[in-house]
DOBA-776803 format. One line per 4 residues: number of its first residue (from 1); for each residue x, y, z of N, C-alpha, C. Coordinates in nm, 4 decimals. Atoms other than C-alpha are relative to their C-alpha. Layout:
% residues N
NUM = X,Y,Z,X,Y,Z,X,Y,Z; ...
This chain:
% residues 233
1 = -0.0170,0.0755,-0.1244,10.9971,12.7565,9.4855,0.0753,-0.1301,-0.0267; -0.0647,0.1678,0.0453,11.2411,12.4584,9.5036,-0.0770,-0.0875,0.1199; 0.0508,0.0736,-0.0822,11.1367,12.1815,9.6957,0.1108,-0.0786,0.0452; -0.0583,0.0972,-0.0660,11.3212,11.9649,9.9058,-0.0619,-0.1243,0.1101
5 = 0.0779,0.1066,-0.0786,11.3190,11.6233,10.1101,0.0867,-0.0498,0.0701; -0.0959,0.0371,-0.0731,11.5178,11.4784,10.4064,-0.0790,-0.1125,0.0700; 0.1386,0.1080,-0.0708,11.3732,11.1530,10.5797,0.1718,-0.0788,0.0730; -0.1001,0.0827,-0.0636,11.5568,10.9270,10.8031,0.1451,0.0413,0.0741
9 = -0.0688,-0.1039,-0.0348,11.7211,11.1590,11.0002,0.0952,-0.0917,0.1307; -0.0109,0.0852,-0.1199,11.7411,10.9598,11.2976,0.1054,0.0848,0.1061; -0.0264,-0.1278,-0.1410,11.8812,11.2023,11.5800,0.1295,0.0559,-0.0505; -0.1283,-0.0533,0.0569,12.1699,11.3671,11.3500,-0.0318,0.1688,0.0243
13 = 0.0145,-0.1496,0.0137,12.1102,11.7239,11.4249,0.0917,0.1000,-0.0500; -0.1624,-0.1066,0.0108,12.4579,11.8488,11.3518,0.0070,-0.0409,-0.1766; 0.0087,0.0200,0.1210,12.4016,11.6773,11.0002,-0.1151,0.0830,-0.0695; 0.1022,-0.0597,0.0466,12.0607,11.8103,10.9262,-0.0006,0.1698,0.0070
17 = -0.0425,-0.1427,-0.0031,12.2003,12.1649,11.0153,0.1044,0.0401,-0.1239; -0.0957,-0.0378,0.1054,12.4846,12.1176,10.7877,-0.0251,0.0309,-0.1423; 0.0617,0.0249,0.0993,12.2936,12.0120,10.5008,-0.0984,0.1424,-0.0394; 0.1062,-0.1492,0.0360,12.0078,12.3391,10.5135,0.1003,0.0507,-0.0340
21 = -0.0670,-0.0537,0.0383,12.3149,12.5260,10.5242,0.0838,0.0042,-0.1043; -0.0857,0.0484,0.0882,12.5134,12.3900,10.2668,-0.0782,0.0097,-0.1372; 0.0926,-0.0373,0.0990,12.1903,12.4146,10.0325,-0.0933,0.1444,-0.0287; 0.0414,-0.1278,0.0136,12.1060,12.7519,10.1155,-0.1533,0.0190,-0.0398
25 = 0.1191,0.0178,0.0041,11.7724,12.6607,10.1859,-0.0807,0.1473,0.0727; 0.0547,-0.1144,-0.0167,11.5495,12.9313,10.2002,-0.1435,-0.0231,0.0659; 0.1127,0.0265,-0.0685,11.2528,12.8664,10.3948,-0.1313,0.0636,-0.0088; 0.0786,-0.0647,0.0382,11.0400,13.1332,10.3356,-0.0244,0.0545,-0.1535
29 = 0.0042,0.0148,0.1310,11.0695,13.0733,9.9694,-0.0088,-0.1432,-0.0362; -0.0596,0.1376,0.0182,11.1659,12.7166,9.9573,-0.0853,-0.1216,0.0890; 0.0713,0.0947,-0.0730,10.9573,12.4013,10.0480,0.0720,-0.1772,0.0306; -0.0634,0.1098,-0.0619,11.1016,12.1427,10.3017,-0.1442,-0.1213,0.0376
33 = 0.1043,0.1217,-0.0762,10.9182,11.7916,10.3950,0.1081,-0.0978,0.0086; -0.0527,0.1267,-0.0461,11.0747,11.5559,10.6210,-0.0684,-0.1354,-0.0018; 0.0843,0.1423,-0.0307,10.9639,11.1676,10.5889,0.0000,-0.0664,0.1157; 0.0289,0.1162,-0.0817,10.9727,11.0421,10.9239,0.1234,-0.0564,0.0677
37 = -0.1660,0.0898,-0.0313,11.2488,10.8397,11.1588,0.0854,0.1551,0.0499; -0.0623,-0.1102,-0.0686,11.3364,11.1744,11.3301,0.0977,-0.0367,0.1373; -0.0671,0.0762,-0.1385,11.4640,10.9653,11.6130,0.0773,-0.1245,0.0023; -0.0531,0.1129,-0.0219,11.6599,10.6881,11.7641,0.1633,-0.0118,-0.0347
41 = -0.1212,0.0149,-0.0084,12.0186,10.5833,11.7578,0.0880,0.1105,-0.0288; -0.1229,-0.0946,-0.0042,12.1848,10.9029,11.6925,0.0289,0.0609,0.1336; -0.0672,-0.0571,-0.0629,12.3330,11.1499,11.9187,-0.1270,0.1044,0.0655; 0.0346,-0.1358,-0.0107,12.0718,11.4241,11.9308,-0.1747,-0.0185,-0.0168
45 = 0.1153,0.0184,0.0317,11.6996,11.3153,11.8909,-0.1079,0.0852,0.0179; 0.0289,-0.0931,-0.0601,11.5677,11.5236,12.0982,-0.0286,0.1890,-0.0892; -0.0783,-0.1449,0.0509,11.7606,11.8555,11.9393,-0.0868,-0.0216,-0.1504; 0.0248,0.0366,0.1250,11.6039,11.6955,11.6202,-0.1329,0.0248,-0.0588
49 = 0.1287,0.0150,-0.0384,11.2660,11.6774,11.6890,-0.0607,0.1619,0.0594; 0.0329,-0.1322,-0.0221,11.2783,12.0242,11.8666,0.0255,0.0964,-0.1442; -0.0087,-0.1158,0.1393,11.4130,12.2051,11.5309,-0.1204,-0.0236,-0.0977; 0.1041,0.0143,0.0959,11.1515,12.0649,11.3049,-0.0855,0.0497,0.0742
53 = 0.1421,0.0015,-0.0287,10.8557,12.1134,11.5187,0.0002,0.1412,0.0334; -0.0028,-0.1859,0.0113,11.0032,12.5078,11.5339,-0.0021,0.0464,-0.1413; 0.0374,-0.1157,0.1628,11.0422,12.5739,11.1558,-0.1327,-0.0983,-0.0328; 0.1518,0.0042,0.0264,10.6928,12.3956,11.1202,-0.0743,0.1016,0.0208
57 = 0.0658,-0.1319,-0.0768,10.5741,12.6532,11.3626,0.0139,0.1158,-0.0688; -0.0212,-0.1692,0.0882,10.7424,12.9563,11.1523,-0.0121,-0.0157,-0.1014; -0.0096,0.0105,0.1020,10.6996,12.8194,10.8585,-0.1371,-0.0877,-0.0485; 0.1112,0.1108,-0.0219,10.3558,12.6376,10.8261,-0.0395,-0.0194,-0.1067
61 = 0.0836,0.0334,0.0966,10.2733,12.6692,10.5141,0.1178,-0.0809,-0.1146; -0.1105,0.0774,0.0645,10.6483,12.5301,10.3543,0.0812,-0.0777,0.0661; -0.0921,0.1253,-0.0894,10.7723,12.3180,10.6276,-0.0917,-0.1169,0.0266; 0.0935,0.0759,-0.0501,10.5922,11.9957,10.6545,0.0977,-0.1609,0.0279
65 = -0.0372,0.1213,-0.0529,10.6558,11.6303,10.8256,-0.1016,-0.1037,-0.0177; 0.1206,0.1215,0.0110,10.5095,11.3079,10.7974,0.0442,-0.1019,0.1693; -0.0458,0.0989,-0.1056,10.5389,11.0255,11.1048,0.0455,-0.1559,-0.0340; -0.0665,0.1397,0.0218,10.7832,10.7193,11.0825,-0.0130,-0.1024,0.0944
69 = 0.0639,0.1218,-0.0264,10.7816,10.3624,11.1972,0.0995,0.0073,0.1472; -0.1155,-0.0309,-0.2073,11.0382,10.4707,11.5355,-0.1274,0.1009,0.0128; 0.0907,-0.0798,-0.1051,10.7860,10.7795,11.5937,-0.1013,-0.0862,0.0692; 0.1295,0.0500,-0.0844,10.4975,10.5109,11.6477,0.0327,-0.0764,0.0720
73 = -0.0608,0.0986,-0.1108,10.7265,10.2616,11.7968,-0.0630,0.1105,0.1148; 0.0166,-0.0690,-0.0998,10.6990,10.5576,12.0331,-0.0809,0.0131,0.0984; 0.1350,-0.0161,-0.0347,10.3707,10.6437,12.0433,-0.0835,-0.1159,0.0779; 0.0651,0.1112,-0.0825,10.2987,10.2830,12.1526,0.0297,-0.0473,0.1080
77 = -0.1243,0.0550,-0.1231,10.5694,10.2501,12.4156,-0.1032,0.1362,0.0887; 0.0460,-0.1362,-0.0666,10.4012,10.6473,12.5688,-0.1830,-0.0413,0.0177; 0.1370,0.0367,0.0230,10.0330,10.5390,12.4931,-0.0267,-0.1734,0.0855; 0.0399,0.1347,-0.0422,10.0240,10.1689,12.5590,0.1214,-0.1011,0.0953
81 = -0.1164,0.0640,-0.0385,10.3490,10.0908,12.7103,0.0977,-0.1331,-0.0545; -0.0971,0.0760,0.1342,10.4856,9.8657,12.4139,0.1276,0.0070,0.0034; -0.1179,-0.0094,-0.0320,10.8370,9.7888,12.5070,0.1081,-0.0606,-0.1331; -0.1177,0.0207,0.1702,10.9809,9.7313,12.1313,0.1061,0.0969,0.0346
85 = -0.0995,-0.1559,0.0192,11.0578,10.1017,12.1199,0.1377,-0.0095,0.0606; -0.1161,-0.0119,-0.1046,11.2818,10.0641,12.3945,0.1700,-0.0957,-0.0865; -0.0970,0.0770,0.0746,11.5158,9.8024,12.2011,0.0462,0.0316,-0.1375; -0.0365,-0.0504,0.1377,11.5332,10.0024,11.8967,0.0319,0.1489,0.0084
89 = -0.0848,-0.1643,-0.0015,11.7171,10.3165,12.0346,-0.0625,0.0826,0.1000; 0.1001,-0.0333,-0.0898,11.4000,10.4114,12.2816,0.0892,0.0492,0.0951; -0.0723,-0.0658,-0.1347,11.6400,10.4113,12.5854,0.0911,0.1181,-0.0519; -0.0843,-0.0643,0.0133,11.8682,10.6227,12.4358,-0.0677,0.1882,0.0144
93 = 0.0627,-0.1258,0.0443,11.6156,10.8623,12.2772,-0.0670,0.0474,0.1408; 0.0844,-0.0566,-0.1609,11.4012,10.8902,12.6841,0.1340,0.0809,0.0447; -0.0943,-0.0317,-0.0537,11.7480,10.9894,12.7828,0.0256,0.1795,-0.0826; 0.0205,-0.1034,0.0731,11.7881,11.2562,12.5159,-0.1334,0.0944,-0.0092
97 = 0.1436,-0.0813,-0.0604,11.4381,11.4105,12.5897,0.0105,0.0819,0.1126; -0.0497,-0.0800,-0.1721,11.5335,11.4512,12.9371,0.1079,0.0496,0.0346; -0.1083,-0.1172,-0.0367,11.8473,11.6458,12.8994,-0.0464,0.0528,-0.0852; -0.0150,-0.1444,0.0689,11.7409,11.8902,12.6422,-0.1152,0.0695,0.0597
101 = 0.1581,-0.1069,-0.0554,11.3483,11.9294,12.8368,0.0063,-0.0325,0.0695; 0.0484,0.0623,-0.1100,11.3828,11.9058,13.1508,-0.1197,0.0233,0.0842; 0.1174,-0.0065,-0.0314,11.0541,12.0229,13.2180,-0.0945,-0.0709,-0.0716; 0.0844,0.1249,0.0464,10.7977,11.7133,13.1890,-0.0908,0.0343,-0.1290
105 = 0.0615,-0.0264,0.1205,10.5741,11.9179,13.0277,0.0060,0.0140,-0.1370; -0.0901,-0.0353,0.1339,10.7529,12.0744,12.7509,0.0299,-0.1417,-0.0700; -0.0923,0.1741,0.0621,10.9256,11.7031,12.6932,-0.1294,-0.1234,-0.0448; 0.1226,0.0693,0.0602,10.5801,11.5430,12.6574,-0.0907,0.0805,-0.1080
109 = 0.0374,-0.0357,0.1191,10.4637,11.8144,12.4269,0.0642,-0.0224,-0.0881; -0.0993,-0.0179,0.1201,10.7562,11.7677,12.1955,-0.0191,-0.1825,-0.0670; 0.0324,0.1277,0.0160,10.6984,11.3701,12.2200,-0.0962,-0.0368,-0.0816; 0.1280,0.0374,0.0567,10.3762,11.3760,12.1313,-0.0676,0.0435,-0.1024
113 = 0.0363,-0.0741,0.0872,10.3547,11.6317,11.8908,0.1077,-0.0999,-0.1164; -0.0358,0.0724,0.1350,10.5869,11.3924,11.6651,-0.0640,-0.1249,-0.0181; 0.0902,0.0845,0.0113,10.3841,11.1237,11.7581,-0.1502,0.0093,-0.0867; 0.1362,-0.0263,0.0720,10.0756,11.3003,11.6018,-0.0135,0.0319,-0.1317
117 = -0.0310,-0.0834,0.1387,10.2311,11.3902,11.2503,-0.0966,-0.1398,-0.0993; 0.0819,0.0781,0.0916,10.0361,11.2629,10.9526,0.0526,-0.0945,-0.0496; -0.0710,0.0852,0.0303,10.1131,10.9515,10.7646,0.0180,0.0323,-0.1687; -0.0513,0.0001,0.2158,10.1490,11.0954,10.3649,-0.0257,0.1863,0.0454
121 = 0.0287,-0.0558,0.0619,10.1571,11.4276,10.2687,-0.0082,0.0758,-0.1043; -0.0176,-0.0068,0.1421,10.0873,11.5771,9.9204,0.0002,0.1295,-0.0359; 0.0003,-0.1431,0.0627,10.1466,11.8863,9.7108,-0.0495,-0.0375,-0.1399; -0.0167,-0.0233,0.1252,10.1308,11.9780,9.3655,0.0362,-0.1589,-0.0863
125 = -0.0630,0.1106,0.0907,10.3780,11.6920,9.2241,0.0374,-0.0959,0.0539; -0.0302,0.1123,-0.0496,10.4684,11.4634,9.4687,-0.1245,-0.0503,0.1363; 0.0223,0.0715,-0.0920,10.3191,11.2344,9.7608,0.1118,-0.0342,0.1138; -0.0996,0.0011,-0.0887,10.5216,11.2185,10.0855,0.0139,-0.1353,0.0760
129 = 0.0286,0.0920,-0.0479,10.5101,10.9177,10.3161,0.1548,-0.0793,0.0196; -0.0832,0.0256,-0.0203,10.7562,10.7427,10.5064,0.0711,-0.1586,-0.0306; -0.0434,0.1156,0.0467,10.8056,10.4029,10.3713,-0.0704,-0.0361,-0.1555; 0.0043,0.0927,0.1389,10.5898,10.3071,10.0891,-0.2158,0.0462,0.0446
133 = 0.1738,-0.0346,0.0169,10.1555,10.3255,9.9862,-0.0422,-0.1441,-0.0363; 0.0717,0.1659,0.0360,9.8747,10.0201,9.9544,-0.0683,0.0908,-0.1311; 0.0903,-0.0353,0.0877,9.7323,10.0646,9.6104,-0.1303,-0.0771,0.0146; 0.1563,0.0820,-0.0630,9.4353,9.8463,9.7561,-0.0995,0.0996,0.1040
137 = 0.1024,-0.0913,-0.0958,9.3346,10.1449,9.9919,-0.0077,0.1281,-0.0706; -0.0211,-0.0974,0.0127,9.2418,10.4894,9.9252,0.0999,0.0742,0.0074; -0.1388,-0.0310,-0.0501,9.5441,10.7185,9.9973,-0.0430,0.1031,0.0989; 0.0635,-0.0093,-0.1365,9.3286,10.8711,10.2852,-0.0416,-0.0628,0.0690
141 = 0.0338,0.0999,-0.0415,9.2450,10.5553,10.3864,0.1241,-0.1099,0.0473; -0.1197,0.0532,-0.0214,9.5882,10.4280,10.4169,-0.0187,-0.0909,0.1387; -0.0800,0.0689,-0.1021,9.6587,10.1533,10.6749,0.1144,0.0423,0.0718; -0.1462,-0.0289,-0.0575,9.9323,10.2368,10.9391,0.0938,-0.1315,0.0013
145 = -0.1069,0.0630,-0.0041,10.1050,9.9432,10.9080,0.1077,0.0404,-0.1723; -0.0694,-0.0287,0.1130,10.2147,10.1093,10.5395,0.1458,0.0668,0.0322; -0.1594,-0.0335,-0.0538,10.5153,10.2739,10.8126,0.1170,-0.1107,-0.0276; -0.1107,0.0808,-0.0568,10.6946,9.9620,10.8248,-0.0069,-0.0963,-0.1625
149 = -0.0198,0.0965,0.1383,10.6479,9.8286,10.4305,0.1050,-0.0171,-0.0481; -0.1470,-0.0197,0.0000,10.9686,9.7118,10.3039,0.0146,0.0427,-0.1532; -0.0099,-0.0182,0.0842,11.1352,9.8079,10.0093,-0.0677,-0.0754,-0.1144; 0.0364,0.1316,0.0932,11.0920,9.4883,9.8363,-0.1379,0.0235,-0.0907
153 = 0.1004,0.0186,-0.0136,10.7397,9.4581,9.8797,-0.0908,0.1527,-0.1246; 0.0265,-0.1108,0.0363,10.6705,9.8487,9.7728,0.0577,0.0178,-0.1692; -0.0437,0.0276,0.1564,10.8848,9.8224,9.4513,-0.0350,-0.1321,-0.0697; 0.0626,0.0916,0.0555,10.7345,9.5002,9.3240,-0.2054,0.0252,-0.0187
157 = 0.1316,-0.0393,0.0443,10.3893,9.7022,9.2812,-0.0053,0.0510,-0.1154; -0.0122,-0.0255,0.1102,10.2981,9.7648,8.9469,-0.0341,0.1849,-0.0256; 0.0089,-0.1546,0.0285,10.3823,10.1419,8.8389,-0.1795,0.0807,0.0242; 0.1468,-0.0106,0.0591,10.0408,10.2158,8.7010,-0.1143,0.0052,0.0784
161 = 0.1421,-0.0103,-0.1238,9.8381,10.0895,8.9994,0.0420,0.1261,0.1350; -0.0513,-0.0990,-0.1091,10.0356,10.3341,9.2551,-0.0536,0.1503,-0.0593; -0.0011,-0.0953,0.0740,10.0349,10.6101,8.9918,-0.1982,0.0518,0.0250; 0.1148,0.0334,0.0307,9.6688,10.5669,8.9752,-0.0901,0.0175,0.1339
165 = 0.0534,-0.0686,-0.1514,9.6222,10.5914,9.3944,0.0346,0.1174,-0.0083; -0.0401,-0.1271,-0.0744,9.8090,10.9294,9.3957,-0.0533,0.1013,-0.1169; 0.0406,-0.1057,0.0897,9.6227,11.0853,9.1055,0.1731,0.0355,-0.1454; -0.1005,-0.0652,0.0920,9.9647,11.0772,8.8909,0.1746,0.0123,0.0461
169 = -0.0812,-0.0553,-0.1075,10.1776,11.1722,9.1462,0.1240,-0.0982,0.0614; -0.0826,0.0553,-0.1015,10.5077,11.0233,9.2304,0.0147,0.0125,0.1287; -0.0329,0.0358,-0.1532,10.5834,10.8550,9.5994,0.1743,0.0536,0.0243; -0.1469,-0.0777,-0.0115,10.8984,11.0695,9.7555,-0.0065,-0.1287,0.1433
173 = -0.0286,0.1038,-0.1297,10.9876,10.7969,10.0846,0.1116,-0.0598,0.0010; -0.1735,0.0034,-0.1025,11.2882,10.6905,10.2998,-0.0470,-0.1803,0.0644; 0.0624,0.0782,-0.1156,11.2524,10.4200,10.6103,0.1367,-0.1565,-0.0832; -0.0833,0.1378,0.0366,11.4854,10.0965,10.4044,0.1479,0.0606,-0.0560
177 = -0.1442,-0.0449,0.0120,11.8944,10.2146,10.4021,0.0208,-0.0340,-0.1363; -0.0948,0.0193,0.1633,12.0610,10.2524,10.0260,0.1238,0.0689,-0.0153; -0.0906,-0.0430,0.0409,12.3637,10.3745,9.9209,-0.0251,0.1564,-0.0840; 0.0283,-0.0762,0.0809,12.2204,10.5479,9.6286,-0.1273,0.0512,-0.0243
181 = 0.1498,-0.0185,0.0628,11.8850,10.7367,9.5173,0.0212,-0.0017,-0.1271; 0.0283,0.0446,0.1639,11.7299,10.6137,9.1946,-0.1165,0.0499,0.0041; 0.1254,-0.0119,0.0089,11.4145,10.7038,9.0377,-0.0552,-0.0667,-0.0629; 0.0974,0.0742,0.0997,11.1442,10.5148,8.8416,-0.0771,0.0514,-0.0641
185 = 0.0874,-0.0709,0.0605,10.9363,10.7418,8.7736,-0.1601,-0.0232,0.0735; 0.1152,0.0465,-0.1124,10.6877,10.6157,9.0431,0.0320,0.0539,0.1198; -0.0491,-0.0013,-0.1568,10.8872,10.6156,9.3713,0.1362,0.0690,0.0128; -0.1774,-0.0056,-0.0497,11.2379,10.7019,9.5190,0.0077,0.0416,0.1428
189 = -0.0418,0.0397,-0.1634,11.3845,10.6006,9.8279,0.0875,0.0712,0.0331; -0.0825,-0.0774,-0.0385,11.5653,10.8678,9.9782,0.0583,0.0184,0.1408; -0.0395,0.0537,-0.1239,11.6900,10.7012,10.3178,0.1695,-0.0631,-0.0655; -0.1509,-0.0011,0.0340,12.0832,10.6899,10.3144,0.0397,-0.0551,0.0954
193 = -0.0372,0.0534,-0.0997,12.1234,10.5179,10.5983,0.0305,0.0409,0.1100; -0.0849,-0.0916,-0.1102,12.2212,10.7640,10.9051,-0.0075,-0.0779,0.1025; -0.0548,0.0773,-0.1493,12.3522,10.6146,11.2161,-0.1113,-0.1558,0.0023; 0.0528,0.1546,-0.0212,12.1934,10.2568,11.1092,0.0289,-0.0804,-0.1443
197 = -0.0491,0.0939,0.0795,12.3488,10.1421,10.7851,0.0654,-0.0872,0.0156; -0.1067,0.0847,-0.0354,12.5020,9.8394,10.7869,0.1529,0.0002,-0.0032; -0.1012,-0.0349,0.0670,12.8423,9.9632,10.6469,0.0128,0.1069,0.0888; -0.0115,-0.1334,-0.0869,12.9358,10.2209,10.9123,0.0439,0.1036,-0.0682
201 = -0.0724,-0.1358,0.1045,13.1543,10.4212,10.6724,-0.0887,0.0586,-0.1015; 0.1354,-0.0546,0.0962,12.8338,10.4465,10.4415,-0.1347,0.0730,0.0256; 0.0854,-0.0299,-0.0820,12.6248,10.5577,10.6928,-0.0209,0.1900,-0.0336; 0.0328,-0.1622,0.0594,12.4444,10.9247,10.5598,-0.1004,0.0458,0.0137
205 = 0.1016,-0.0831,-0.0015,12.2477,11.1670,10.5836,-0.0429,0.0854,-0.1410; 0.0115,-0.0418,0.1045,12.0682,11.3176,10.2438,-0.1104,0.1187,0.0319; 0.0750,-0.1260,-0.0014,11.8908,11.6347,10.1717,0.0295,-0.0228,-0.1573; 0.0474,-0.0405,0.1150,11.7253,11.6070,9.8338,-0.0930,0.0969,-0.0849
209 = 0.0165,-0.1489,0.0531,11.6718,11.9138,9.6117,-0.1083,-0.0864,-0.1349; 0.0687,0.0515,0.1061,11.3679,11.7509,9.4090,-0.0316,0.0833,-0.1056; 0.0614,-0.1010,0.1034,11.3360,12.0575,9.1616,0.1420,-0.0412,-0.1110; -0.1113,-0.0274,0.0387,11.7250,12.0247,9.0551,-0.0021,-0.1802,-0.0358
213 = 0.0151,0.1402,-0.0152,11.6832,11.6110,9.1162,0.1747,-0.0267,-0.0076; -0.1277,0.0163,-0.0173,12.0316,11.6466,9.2617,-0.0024,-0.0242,0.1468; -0.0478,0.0136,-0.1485,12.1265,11.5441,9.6421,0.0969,0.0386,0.0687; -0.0816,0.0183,-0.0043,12.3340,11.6276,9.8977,0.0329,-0.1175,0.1130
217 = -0.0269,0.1271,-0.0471,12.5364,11.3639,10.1330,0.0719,0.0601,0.0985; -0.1275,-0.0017,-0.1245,12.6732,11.3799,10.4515,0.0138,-0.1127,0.0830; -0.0248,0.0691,-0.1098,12.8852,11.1201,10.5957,0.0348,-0.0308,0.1101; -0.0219,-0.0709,-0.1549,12.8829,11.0851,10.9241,0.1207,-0.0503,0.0517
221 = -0.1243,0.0422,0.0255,13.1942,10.8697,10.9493,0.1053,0.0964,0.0406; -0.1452,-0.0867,0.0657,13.4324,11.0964,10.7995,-0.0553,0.1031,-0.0041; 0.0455,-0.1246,-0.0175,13.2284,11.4016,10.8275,0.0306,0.0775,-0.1286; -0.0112,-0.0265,0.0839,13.2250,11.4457,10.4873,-0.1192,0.0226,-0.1416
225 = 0.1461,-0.0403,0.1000,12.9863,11.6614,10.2151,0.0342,-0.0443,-0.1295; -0.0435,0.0214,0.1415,12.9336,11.5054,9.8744,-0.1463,0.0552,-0.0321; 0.0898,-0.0821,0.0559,12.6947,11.6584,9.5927,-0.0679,-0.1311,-0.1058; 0.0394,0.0941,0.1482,12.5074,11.3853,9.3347,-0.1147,0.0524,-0.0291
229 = 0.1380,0.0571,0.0954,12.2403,11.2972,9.0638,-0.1009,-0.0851,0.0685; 0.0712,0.1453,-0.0218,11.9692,11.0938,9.1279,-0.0028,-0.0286,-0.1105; 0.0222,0.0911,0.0806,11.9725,10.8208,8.9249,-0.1635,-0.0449,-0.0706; 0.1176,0.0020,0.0603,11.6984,10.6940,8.6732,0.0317,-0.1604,-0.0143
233 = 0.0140,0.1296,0.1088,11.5992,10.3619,8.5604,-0.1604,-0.0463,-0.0160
């Protein structure tokens, strides 16, 4: 089984299609987990949100998702009427809901069902999670504000004590834009920036092949596939 990881998708659907395809991802052999950030400023959020929450459905036991720091924006804007969401791509994404479902129902199951996704989840060798872990809590005990931890903060924890919440287990997580994935041997940030890097031309979408610990890249720009390493240090 290879494993793979895609996070920070943010409403690219035409990217996240390209990418399965381009990796000849096998689904019913092959284990996918998205980190989160399924929504907001792209094109397609909606379309984005409906494909995952169908190969979850056909695939339940190798397709899995976690929930990012835009899904709960969400959840709080739908639940409590929290008008952040709205300023961070919200209007765009209500708009995109309501042309692909135009039946309320349907469009509030699809809402809410990404609203309800877990905040880590773990296999064998890795830990999932969409930004970063408290080594001060359990890792079932997790705090939700751990959606919105920044890089900084998350890489200035000492190896050892993280290692030590997850039983061993490197943190796979997205949610803070990079250029490049690196590893430590703890963590790796596998958020490429899609439709919110600062650098528009750098702006990507990644699908990482964690068995091979190779990536691929699509920029959305120039509509262009590249193949790398992840990096070590």
């Amino acid at each position: 089984m290879r494993k793979f990881f895609m996070t920070d998708i943010h409403g690219d659907l035409e990217g996240l299609k390209l990418l399965l395809k381009k990796a000849e991802v096998q689904l019913g052999r092959d284990q996918l987990v998205f980190g989160g950030d399924m929504i907001n400023r792209g094109a397609d959020s909606a379309g984005v949100v409906k494909l995952i929450k169908h190969l979850m459905e056909q695939y339940p036991d190798n397709v899995h998702a976690v929930i990012g720091n835009h899904e709960e924006m969400m959840a709080d804007y739908l639940v409590q009427g929290d008008k952040l969401w709205l300023s961070h791509g919200g209007r765009e994404t209500l708009k995109s809901f309501a042309a692909r479902f135009p039946d309320e129902g349907v469009r509030q199951e699809h809402m809410m069902w990404a609203c309800s996704l877990p905040l880590y989840y773990e296999d064998g060798e890795y830990v999932y999670t969409h930004a970063g872990l408290n080594p001060g809590q359990p890792l079932e005990q997790q705090d939700r504000d751990i959606l919105w931890m920044n890089e900084h903060d998350f890489y200035h924890q000492p190896r050892a004590e993280l290692l030590a919440l997850t039983g061993g287990k490197p943190v796979i997580h997205g949610h803070t834009p990079v250029e490049r994935i690196y590893w430590d041997g703890a963590r790796m940030n596998c958020d490429l920036g899609s439709n919110t890097y600062s650098v528009p031309d750098e702006r990507a979408l990644g699908l990482i092949n964690l068995t091979e610990m190779t990536y691929l890249v699509y920029k959305q720009a120039g509509k262009k596939l590249e193949e790398r390493r992840v990096g070590r240090y």
